[in-house]
C-alpha positions in Angstrom: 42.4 -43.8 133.4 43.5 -41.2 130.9 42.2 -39.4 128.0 42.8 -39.6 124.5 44.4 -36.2 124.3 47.1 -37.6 126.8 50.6 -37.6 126.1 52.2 -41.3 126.2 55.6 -42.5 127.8 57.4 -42.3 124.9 55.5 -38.8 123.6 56.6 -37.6 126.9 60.3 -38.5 126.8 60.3 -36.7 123.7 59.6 -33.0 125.3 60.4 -33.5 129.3 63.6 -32.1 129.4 62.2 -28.9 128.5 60.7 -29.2 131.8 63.6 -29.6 134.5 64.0 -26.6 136.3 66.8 -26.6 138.7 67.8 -23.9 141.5 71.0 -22.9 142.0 72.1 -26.0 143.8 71.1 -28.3 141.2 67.9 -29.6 143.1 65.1 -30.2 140.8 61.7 -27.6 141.8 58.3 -29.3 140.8 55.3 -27.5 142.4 53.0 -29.1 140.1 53.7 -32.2 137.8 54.5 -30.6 134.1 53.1 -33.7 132.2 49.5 -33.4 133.8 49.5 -29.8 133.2 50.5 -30.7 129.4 47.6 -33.2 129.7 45.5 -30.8 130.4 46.5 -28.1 128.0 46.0 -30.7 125.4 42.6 -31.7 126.5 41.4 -28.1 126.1 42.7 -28.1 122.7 41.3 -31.0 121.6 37.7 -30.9 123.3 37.2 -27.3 123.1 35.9 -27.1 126.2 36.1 -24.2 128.7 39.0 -23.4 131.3 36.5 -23.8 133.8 34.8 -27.0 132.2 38.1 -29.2 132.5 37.6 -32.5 134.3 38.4 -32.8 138.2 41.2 -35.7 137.8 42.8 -32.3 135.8 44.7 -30.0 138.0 42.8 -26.7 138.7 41.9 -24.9 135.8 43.1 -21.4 137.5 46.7 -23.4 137.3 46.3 -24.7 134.1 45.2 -21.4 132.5 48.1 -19.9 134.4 50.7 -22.2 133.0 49.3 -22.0 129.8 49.8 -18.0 129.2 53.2 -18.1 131.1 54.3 -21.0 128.6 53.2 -18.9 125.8 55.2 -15.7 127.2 58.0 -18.0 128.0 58.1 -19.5 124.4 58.0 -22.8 125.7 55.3 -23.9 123.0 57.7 -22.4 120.0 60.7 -24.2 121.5 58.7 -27.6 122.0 57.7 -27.6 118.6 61.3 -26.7 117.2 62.7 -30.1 119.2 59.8 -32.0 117.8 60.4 -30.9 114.1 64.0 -31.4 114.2 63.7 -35.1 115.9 61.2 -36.0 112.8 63.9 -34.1 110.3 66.6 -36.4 111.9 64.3 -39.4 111.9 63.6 -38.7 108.0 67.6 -38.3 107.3 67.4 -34.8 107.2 69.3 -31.9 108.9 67.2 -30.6 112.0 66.4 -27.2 110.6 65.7 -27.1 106.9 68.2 -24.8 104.8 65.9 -23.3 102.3 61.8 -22.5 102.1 59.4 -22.0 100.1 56.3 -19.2 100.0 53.4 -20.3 97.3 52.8 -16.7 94.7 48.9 -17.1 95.1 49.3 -17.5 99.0 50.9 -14.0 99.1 48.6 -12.3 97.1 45.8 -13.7 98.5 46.4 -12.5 101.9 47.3 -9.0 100.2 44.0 -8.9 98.1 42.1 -9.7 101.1 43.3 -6.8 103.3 42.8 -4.4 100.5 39.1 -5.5 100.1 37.9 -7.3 102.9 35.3 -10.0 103.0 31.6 -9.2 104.3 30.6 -12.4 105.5 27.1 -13.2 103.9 26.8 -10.3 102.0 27.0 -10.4 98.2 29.1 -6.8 97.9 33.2 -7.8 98.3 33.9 -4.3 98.8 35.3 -2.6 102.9 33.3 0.5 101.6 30.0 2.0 103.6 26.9 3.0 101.4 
C-alpha cells in the first residue's frame, strides 16, 4: 500500500531516466531503489513531518536525508523540474523552454522596499531602526 504523496507508473516514467547510472561497462549500479527514495522525499514534503518521523515501509531516513542533500548539490531537483516543464510546454504546443519572460514592476519594488525597511512582525513601527 502506498501513500498519496507517491509517484505513479506513468509520473515515474516521466523522471526515471534521470536516474540510470551506469559504470564504465554499461552495467546499471542501484544500491537503493531511486523511486522509493523519491517517495519518500515527497512524503516529507507533503506531511511535514520529521527525517526521523518517516514511516518504516520508507527506506531509512539517514539514506533518505542523505540522498536528499546530495540531489540538491547534484542539481538533480533543478534538472527534474526543467524535463517536467518542457514535457508540459510540448504537451501545450509550445517550444520546451520559453523564449521571452516576464518580471511584474510592483514585485521588484516590493522586494526592494522591504530590505530597505524591514518588517517587525507584530509590531506597529515598520521601521529596521533601534530606539
Amino acid at each position: 500500500m502506498g501513500y498519496a504523496s507517491d509517484l505513479t507508473d506513468s509520473q515515474w516514467e516521466l523522471i526515471a531516466e534521470l536516474f540510470e547510472r551506469r559504470n564504465n561497462k554499461g552495467k546499471h549500479l542501484e544500491k537503493q531503489d531511486k523511486r522509493q527514495l523519491v517517495n519518500a522525499v515527497l512524503y516529507i514534503n507533503k506531511t511535514g513531518c520529521q527525517w526521523r518521523m518517516l514511516p518504516n515501509d520508507l527506506p531509512n531516513y539517514s539514506t533518505v536525508s542523505s540522498f536528499y542533500h546530495r540531489a540538491i548539490q547534484s542539481g538533480l531537483w533543478e534538472r527534474i523540474n526543467a524535463l517536467l516543464v518542457g514535457k508540459a510546454r510540448i504537451a501545450l504546443g509550445r517550444e520546451p523552454k520559453p523564449t521571452y519572460g516576464l518580471i511584474d514592476s510592483r514585485s521588484v519594488k516590493t522586494v526592494g522596499a522591504s530590505e530597505e525597511r524591514g518588517i517587525d512582525g507584530g509590531k506597529k513601527r515598520k521601521d529596521a531602526s533601534t530606539i
